[in-house]
PyMOL Python script that loads the backbone (N, CA, C, O; Angstrom):
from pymol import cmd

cmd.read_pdbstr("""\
ATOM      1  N   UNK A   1     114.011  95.671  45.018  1.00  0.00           N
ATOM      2  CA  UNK A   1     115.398  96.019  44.889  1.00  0.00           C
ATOM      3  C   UNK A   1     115.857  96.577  46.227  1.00  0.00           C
ATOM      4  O   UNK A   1     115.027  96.956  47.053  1.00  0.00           O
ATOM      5  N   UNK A   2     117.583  96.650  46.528  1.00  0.00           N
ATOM      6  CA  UNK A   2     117.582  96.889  47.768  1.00  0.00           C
ATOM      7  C   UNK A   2     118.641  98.010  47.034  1.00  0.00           C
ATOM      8  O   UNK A   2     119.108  98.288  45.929  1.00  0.00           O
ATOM      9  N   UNK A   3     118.675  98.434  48.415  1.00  0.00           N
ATOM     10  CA  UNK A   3     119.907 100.087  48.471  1.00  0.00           C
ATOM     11  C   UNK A   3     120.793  99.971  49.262  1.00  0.00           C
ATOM     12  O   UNK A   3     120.636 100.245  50.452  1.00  0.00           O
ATOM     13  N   UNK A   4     122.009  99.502  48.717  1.00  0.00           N
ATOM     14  CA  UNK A   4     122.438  99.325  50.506  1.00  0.00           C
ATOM     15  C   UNK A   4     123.492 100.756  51.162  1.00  0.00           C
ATOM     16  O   UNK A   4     123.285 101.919  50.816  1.00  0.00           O
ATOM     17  N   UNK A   5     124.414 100.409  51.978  1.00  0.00           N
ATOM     18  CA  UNK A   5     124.903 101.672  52.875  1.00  0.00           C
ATOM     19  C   UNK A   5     125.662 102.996  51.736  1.00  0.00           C
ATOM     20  O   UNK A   5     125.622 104.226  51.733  1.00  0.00           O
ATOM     21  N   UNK A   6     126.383 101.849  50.772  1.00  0.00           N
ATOM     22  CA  UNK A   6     126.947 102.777  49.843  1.00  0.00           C
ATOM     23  C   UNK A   6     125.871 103.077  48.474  1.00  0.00           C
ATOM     24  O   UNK A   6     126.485 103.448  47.473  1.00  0.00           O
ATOM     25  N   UNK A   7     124.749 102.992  48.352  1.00  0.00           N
ATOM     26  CA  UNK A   7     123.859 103.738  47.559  1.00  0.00           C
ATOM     27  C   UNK A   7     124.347 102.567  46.330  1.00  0.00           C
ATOM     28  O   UNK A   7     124.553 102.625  45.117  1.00  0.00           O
ATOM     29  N   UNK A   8     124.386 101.811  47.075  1.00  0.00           N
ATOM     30  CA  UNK A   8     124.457 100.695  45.294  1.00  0.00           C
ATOM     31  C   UNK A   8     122.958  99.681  45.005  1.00  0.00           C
ATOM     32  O   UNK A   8     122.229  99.277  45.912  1.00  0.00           O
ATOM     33  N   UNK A   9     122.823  99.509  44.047  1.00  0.00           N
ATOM     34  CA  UNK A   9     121.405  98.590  43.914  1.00  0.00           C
ATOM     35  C   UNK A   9     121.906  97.036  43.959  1.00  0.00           C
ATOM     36  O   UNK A   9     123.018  96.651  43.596  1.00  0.00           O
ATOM     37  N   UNK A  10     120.894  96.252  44.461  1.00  0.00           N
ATOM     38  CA  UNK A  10     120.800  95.182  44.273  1.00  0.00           C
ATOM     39  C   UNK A  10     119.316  93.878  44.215  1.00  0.00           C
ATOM     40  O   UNK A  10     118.264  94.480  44.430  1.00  0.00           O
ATOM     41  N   UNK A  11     119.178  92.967  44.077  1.00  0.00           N
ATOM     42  CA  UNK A  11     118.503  92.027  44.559  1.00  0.00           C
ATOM     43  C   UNK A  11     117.174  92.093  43.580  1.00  0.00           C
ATOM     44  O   UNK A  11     116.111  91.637  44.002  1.00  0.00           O
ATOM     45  N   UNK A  12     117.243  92.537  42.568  1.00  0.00           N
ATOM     46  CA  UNK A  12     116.125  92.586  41.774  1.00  0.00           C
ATOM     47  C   UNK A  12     115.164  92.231  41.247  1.00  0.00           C
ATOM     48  O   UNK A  12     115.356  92.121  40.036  1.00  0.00           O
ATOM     49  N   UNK A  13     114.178  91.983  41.550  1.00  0.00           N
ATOM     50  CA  UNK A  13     112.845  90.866  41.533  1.00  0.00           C
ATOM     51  C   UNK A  13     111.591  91.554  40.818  1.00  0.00           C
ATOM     52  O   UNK A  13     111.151  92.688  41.008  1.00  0.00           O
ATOM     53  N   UNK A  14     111.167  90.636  40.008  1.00  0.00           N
ATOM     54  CA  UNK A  14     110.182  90.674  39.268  1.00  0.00           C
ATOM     55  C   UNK A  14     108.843  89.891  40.117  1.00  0.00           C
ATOM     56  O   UNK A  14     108.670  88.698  40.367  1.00  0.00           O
ATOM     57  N   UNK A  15     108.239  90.758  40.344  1.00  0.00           N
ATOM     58  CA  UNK A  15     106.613  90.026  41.085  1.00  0.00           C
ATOM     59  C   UNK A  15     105.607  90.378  39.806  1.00  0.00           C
ATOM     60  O   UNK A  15     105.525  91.463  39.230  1.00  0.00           O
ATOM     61  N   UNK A  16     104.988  89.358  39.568  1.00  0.00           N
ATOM     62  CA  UNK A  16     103.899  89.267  38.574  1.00  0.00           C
ATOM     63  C   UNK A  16     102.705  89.052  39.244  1.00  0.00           C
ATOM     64  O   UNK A  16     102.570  88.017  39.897  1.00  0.00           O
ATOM     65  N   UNK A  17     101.801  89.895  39.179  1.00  0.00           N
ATOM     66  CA  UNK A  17     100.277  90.433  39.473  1.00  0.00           C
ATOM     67  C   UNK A  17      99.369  90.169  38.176  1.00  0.00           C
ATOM     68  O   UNK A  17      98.258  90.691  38.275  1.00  0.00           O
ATOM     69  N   UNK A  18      99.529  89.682  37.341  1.00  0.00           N
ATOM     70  CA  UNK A  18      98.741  89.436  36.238  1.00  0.00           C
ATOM     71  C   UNK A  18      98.784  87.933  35.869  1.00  0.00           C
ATOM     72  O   UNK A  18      99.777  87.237  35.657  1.00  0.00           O
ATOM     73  N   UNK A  19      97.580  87.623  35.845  1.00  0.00           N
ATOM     74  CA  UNK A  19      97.032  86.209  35.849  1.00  0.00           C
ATOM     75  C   UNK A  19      96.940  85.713  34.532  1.00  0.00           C
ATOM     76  O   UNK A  19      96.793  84.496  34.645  1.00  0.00           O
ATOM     77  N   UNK A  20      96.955  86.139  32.934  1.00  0.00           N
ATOM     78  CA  UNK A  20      97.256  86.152  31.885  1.00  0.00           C
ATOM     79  C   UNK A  20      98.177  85.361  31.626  1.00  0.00           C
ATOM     80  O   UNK A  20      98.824  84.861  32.546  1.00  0.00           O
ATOM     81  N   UNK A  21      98.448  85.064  30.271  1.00  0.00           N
ATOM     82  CA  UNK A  21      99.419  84.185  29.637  1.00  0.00           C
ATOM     83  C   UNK A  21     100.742  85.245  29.138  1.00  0.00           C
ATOM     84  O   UNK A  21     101.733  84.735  28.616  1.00  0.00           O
ATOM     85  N   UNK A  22     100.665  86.614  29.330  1.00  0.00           N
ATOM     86  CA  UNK A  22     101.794  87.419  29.017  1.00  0.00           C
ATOM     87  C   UNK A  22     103.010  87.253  29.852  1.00  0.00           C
ATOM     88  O   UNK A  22     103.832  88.119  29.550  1.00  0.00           O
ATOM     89  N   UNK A  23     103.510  86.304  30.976  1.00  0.00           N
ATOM     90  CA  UNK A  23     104.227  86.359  31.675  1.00  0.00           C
ATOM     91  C   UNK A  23     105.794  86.427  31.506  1.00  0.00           C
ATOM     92  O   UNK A  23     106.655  86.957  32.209  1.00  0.00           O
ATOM     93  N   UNK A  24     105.888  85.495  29.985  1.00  0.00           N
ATOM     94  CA  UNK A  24     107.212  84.808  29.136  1.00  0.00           C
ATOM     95  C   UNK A  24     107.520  86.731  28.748  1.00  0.00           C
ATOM     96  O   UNK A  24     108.635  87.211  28.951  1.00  0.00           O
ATOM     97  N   UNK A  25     106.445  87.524  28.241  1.00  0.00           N
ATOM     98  CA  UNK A  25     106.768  88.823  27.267  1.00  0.00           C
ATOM     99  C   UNK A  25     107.330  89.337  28.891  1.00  0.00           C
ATOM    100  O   UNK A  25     108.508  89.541  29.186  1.00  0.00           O
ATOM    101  N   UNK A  26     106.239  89.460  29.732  1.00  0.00           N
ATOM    102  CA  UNK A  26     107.222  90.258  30.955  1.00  0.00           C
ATOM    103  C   UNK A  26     108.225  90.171  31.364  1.00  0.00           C
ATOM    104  O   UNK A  26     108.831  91.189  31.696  1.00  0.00           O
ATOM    105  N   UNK A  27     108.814  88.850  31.504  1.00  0.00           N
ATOM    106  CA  UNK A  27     110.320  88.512  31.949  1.00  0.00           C
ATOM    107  C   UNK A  27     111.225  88.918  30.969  1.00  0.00           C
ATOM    108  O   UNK A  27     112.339  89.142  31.443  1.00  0.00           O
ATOM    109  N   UNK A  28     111.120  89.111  29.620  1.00  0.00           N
ATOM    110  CA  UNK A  28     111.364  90.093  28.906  1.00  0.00           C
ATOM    111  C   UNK A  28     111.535  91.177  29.411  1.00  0.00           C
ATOM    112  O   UNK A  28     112.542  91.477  30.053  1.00  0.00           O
ATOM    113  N   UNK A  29     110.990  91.598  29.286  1.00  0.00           N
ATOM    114  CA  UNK A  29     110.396  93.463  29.268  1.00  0.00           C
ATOM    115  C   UNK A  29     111.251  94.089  30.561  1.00  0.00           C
ATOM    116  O   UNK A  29     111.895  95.138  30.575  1.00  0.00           O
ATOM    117  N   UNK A  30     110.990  92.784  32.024  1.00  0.00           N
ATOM    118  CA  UNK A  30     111.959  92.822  33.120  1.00  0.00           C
ATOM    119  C   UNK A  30     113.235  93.423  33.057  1.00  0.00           C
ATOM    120  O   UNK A  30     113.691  94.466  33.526  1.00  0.00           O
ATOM    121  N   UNK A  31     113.767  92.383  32.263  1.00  0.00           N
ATOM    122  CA  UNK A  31     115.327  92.312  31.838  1.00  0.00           C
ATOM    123  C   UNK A  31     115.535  93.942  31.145  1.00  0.00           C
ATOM    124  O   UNK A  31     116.434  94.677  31.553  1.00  0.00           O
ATOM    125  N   UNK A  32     114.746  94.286  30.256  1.00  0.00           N
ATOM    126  CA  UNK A  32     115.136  95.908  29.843  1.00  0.00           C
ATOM    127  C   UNK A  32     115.093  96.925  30.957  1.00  0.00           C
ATOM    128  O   UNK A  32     115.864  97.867  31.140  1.00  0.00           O
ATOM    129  N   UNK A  33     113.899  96.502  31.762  1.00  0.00           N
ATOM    130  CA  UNK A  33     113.492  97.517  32.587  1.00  0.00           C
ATOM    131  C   UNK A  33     115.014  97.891  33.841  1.00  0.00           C
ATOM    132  O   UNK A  33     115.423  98.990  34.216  1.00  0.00           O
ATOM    133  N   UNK A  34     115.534  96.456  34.210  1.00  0.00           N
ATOM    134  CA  UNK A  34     116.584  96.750  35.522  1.00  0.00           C
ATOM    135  C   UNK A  34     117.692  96.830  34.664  1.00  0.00           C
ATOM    136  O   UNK A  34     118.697  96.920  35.368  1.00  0.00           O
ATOM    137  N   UNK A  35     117.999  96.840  33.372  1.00  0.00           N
ATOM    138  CA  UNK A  35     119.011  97.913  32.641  1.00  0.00           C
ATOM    139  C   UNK A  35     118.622  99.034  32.309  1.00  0.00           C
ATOM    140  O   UNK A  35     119.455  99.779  31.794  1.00  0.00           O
ATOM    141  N   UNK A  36     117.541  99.406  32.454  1.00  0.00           N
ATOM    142  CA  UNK A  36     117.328 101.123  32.481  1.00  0.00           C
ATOM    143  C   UNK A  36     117.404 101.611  34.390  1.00  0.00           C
ATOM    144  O   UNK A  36     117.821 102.685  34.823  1.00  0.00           O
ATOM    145  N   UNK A  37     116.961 100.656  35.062  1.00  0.00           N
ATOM    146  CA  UNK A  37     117.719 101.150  36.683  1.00  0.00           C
ATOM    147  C   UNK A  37     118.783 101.200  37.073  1.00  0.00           C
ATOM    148  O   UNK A  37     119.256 101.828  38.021  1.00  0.00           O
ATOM    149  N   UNK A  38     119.484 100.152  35.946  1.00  0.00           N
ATOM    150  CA  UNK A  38     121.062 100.699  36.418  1.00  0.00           C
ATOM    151  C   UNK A  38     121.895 101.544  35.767  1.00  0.00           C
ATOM    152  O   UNK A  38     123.108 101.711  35.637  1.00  0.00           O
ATOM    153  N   UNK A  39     120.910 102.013  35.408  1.00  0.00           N
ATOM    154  CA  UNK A  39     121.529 103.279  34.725  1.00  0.00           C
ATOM    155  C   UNK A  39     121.740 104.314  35.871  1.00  0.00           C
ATOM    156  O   UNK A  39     122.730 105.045  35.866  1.00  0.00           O
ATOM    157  N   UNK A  40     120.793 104.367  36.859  1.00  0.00           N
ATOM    158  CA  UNK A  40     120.749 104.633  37.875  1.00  0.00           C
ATOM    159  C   UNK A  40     121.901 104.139  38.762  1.00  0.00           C
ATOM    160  O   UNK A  40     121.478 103.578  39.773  1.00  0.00           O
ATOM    161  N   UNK A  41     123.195 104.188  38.668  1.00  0.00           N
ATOM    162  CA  UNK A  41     124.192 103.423  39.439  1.00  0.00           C
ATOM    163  C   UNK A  41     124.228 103.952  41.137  1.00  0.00           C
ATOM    164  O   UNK A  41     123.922 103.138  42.008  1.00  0.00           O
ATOM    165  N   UNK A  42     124.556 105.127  41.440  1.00  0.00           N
ATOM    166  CA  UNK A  42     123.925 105.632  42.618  1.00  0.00           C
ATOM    167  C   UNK A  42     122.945 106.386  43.284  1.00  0.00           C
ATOM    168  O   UNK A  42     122.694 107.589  43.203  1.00  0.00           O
ATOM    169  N   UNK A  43     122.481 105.588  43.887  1.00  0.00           N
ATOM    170  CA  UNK A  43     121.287 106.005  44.614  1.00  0.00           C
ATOM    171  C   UNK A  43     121.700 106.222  46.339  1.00  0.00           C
ATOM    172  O   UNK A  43     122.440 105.521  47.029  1.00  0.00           O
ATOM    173  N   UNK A  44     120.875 107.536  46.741  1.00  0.00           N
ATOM    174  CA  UNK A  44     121.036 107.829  48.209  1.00  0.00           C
ATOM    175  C   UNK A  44     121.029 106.921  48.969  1.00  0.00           C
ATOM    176  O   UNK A  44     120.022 106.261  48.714  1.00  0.00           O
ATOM    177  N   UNK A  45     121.854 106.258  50.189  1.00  0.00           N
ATOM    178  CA  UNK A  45     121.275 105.377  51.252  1.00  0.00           C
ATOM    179  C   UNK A  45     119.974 105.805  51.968  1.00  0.00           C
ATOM    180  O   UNK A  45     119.369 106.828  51.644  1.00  0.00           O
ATOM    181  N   UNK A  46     119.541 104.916  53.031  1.00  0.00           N
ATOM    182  CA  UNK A  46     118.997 105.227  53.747  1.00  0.00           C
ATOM    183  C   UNK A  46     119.706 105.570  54.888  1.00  0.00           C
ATOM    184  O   UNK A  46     120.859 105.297  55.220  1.00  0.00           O
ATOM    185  N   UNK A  47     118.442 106.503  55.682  1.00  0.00           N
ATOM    186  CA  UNK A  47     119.302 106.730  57.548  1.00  0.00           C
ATOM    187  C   UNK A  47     118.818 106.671  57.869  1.00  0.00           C
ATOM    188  O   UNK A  47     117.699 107.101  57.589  1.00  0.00           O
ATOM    189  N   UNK A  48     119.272 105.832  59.187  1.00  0.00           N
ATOM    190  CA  UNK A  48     118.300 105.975  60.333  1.00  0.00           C
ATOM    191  C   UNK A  48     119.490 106.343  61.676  1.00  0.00           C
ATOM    192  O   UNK A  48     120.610 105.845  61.789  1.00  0.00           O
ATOM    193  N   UNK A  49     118.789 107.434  62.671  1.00  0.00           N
ATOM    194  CA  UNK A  49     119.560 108.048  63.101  1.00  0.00           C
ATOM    195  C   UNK A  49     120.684 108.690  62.765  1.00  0.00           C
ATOM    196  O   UNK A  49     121.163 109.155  63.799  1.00  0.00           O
ATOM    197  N   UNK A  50     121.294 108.928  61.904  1.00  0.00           N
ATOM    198  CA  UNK A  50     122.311 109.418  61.280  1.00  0.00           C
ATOM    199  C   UNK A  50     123.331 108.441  60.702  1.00  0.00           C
ATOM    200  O   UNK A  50     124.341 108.889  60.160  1.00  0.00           O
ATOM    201  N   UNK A  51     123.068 106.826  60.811  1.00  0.00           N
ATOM    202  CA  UNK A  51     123.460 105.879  60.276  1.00  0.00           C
ATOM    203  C   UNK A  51     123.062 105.642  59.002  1.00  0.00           C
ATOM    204  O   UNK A  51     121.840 105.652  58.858  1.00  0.00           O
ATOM    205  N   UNK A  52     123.852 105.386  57.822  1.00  0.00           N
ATOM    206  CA  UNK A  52     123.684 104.601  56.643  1.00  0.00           C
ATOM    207  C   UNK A  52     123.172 103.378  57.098  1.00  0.00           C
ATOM    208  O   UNK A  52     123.522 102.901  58.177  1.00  0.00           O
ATOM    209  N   UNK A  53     122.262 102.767  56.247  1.00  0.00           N
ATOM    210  CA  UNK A  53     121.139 101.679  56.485  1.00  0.00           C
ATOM    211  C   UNK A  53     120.676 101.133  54.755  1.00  0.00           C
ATOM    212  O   UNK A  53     120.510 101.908  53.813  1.00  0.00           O
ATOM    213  N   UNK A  54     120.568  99.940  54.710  1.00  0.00           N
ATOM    214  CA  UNK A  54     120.170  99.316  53.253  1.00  0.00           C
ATOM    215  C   UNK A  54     119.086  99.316  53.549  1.00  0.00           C
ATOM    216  O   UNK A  54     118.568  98.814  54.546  1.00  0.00           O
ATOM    217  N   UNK A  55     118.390 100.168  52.289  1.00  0.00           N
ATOM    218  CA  UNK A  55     116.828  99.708  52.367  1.00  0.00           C
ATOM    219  C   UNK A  55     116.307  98.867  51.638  1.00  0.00           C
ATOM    220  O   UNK A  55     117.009  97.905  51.325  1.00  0.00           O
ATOM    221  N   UNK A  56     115.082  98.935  51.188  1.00  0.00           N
ATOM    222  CA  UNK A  56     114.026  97.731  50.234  1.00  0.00           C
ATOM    223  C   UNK A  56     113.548  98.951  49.470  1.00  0.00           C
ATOM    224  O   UNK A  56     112.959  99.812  50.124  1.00  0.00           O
ATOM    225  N   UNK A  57     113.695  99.101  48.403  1.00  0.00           N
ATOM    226  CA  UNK A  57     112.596  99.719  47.559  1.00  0.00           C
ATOM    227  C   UNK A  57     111.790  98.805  46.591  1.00  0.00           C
ATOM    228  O   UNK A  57     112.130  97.666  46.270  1.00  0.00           O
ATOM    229  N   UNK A  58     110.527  99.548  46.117  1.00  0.00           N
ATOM    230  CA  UNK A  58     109.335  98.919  45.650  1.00  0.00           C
ATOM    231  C   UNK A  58     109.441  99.601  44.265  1.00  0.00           C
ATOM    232  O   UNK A  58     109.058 100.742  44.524  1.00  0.00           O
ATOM    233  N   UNK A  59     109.698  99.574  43.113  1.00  0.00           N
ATOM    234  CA  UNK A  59     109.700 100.155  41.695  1.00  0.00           C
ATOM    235  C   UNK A  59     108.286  99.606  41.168  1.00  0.00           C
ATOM    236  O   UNK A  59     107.946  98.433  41.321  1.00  0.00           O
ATOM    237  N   UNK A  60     107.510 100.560  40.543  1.00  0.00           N
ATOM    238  CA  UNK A  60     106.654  99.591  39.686  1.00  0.00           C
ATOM    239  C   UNK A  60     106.649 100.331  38.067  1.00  0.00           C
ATOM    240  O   UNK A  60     106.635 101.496  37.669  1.00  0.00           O
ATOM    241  N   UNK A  61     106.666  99.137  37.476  1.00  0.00           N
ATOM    242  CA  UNK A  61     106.863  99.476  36.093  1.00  0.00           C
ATOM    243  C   UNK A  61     105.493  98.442  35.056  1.00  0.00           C
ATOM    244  O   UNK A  61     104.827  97.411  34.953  1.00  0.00           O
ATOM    245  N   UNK A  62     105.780  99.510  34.624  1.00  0.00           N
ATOM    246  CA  UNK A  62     103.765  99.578  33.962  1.00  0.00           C
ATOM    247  C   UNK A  62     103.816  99.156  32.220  1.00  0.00           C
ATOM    248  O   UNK A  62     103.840 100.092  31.421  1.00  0.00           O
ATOM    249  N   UNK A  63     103.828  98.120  31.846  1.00  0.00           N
ATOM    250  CA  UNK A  63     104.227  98.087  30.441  1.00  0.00           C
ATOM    251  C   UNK A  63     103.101  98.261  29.477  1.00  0.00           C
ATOM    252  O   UNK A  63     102.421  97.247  29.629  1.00  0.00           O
ATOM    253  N   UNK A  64     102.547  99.004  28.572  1.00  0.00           N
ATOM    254  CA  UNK A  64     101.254  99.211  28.077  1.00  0.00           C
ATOM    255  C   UNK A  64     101.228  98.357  26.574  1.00  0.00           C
ATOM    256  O   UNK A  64     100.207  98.349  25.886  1.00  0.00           O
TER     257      UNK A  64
END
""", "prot")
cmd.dss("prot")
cmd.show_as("cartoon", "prot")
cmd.util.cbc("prot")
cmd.orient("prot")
């Protein structure tokens, strides 16, 4: 997911690390998970030097 200057989310990607046949339930589970992040509507930018900057963040979500 990215952050950009005004603290808004975007670009949301599901990477699958599990070699299993559960993949169809995860893309599921996905879809709930980045409606519980946007619940999260603003988030801090990044800075660099005292500039607003879009970052990359890494979320990991663990479904048991």
């Amino acid at each position: 997911m990215y952050i950009d200057k005004s603290g808004k989310q975007s670009g949301h990607q599901l990477i699958l690390e599990n070699t299993d046949n559960l993949n169809s339930e995860r893309e599921k589970l996905f879809e709930i998970a980045i409606a519980e992040l946007k619940k999260y509507q603003k988030c801090k930018p990044g800075e660099v030097l005292g500039k607003k900057v879009i970052t990359e963040n890494y979320v990991t979500v663990v479904f048991d």
